[in-house]
ROGUTOR-556602 format. One record per residue (C-alpha): x, y, z; residue in three letters. Coordinates in nm, 2 decimals, padded with zeros to 4 digits. Last residue first. Layout:
<firos>
<<X,Y,Z>,ALA>
...
</firos>
This chain:
<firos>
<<01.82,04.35,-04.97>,UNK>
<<01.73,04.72,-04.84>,UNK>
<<02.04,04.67,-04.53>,UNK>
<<02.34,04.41,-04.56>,UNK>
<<02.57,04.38,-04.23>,UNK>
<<02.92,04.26,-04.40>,UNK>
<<03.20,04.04,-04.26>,UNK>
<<03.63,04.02,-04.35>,UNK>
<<03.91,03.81,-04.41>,UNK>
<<04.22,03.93,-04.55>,UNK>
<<04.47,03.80,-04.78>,UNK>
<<04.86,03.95,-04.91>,UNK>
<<04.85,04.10,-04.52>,UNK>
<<05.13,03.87,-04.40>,UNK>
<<05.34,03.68,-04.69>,UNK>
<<05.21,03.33,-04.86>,UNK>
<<05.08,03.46,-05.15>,UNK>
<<05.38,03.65,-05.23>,UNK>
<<05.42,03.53,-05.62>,UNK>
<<05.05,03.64,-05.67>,UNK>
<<05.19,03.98,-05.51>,UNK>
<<05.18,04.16,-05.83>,UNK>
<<05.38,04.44,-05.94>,UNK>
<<05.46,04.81,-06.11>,UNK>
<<05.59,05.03,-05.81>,UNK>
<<05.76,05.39,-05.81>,UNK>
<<05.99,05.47,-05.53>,UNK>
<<06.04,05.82,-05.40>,UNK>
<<06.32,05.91,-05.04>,UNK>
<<06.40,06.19,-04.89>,UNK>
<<06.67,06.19,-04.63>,UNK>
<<06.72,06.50,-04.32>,UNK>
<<07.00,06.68,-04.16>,UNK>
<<06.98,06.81,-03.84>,UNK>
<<07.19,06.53,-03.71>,UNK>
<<07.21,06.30,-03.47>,UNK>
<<06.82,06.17,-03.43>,UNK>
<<06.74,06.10,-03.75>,UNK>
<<06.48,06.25,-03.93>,UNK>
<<06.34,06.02,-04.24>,UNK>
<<06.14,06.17,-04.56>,UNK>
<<05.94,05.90,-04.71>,UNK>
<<05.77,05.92,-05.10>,UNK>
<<05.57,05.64,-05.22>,UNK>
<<05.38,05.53,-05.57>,UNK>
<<05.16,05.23,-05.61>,UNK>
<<05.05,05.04,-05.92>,UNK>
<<04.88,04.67,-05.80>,UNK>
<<04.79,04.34,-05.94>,UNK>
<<04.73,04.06,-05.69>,UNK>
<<04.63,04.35,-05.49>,UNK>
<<04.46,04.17,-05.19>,UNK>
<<04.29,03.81,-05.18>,UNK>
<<04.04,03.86,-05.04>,UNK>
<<03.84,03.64,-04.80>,UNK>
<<03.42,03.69,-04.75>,UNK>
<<03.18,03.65,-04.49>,UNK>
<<02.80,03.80,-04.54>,UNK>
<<02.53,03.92,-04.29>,UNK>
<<02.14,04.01,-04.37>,UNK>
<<02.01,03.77,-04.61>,UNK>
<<02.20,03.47,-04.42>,UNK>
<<02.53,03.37,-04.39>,UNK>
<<02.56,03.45,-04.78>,UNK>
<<02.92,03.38,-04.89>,UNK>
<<03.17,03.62,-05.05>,UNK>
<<03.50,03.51,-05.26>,UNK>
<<03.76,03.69,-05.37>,UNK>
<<03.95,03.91,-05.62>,UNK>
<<04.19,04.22,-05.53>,UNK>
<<04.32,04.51,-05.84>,UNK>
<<04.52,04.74,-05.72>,UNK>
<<04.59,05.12,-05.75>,UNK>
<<04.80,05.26,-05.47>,UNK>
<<04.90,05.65,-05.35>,UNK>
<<05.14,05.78,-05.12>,UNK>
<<05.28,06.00,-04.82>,UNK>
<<05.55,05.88,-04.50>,UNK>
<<05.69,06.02,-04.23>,UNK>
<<05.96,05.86,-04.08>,UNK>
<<06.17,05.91,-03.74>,UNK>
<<06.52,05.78,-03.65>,UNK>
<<06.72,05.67,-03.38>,UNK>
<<07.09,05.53,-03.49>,UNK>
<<07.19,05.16,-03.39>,UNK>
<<06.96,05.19,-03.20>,UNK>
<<06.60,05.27,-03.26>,UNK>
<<06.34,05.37,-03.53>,UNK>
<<06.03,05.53,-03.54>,UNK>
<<05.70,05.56,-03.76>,UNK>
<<05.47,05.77,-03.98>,UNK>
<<05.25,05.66,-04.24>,UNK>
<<04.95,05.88,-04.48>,UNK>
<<04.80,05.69,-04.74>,UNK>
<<04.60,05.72,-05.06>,UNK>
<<04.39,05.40,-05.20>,UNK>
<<04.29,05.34,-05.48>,UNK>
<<04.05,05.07,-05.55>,UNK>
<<03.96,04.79,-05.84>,UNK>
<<03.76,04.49,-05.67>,UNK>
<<03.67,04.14,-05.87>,UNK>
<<03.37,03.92,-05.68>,UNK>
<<03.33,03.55,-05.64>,UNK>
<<02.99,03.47,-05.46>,UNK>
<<02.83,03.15,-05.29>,UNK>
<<02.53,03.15,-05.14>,UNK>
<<02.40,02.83,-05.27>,UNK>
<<02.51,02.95,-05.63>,UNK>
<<02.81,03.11,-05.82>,UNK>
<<02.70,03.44,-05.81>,UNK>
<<02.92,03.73,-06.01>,UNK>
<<03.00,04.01,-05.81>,UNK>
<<03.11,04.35,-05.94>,UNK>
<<03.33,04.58,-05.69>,UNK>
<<03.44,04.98,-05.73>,UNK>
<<03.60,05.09,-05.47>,UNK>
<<03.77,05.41,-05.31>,UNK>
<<04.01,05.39,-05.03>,UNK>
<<04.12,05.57,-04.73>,UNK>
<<04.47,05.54,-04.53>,UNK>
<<04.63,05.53,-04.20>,UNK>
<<04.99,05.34,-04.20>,UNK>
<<05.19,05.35,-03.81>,UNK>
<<05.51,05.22,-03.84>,UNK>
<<05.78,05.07,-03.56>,UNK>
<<06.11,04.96,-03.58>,UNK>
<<06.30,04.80,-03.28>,UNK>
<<06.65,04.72,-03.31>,UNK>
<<06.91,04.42,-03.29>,UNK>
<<06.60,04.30,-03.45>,UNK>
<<06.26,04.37,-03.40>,UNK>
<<05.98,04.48,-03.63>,UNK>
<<05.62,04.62,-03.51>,UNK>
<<05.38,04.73,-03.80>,UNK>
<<05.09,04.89,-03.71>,UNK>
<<04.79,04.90,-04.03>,UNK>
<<04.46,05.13,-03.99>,UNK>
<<04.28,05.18,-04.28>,UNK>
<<03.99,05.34,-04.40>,UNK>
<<03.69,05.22,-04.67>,UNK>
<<03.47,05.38,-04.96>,UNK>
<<03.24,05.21,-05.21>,UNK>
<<03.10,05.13,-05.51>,UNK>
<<02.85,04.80,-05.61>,UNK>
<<02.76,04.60,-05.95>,UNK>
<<02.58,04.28,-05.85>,UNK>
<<02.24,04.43,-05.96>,UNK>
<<02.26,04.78,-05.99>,UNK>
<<02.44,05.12,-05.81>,UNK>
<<02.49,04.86,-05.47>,UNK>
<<02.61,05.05,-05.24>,UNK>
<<02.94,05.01,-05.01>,UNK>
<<03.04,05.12,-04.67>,UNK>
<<03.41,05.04,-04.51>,UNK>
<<03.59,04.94,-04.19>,UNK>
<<03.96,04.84,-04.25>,UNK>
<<04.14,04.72,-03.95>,UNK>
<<04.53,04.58,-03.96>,UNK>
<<04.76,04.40,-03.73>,UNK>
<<05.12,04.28,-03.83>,UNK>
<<05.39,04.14,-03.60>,UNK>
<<05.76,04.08,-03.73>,UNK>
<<06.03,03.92,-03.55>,UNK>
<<06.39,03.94,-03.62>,UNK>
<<06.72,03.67,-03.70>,UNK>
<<07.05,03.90,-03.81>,UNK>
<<07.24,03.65,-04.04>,UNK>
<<07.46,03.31,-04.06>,UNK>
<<07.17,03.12,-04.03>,UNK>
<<06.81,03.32,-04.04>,UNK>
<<06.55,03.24,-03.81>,UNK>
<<06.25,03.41,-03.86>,UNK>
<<06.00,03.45,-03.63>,UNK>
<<05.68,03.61,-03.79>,UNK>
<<05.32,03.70,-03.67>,UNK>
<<04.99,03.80,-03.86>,UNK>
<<04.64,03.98,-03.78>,UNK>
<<04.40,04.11,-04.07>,UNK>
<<04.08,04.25,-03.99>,UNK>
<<03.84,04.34,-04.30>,UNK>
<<03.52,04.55,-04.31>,UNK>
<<03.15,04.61,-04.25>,UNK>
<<02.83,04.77,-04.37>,UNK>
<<02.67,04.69,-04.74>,UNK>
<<02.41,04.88,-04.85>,UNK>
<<02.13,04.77,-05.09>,UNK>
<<01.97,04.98,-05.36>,UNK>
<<02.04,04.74,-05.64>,UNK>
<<02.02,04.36,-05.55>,UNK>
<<02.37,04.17,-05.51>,UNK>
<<02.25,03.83,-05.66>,UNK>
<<02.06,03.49,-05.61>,UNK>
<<01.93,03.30,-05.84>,UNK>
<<02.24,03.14,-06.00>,UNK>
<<02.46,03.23,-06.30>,UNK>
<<02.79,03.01,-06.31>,UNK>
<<03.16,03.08,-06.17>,UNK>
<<03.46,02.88,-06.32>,UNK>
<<03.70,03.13,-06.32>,UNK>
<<03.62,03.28,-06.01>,UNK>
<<03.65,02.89,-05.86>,UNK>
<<03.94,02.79,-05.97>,UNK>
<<04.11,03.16,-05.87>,UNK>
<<04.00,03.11,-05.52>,UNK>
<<04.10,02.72,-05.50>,UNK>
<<04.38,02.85,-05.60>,UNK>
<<04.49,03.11,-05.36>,UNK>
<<04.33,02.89,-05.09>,UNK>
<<04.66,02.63,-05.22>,UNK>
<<04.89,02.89,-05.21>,UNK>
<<04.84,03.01,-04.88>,UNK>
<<04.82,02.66,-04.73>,UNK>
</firos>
């Protein structure tokens, strides 16, 4: 179903046409993105587990001309994962934005957003050896979608997030046993066009417009 949205979303960015409407300059935009998601995974001959994903992201953006807008958001993403143990992380995080919109007609928007994003996670781990993470890094991506009018004052739109995306990490993990600690840096190039189907690769969100 994933891949076929994914399509549809790409289809019609590609295809978009000048209409009347447009993102005016001077107006704000006031709202954010929720993202909920649950796995069971049954795997034969290995260790089965159970994944559950929620996310927030409020944000504020301004429109610096027509259908040209910046803007700022935070995060909030919890990550529960059991197995034969239970892992949990905590993400919190702020972005910049940069978004341009181009109408496609009877309300309908596709839209392009650039943002990087810095982040801040910590989280704990329990049998077979108890562990704690702290985590630090940065992310540049690159997430289309598409926006619909409601009315003049509130907006829907689905994203599809970093279908492009450069990200850099560093973890440094306490366990439990031993004073000794691990620190750990990974450097990312990617896309997650091929993981269209995985939690958190879209998110749907709503927007309060004000001065349109």
């Amino acid at each position: 179903m994933k891949k076929i949205l994914l399509l549809t979303v790409l289809v019609v960015i590609t295809t978009a046409i000048t209409a009347s409407a447009q993102i005016n300059k001077g107006s704000v935009y006031l709202g954010g993105n929720v993202g909920y998601g649950r796995s069971n995974i049954r795997n034969n001959g290995y260790e089965d587990y159970k994944q559950i994903n929620v996310g927030v992201s409020p944000s504020v953006a301004f429109a610096y001309k027509d259908n040209f807008a910046w803007g700022l958001s935070l995060l909030y993403a919890r990550t529960d994962l059991q197995t034969s143990y239970i892992q949990k992380s905590n993400n919190f995080g702020v972005t910049a934005f940069l978004r341009q919109y181009q109408p496609l007609g009877k309300g309908f928007y596709a839209f392009a957003q650039e943002g990087l994003t810095l982040l801040y996670g910590f989280g704990n781990q329990s049998s077979p050896t108890s562990s704690e993470v702290k985590s630090y890094g940065a992310n540049a991506g690159i997430s289309p979608g598409l926006a619909y009018d409601i009315n003049k004052k509130f907006q829907l739109e689905i994203q599809l997030n970093n279908v492009a995306y450069v990200s850099y990490n560093r973890s440094k993990t306490k366990y439990s046993y031993t004073t000794d600690q691990s620190t750990t840096s990974d450097f990312n190039i990617g896309s997650n066009l091929s993981q269209i189907s995985d939690i958190g690769s879209v998110s749907i969100g709503a927007r309060f417009v004000f001065g349109r």
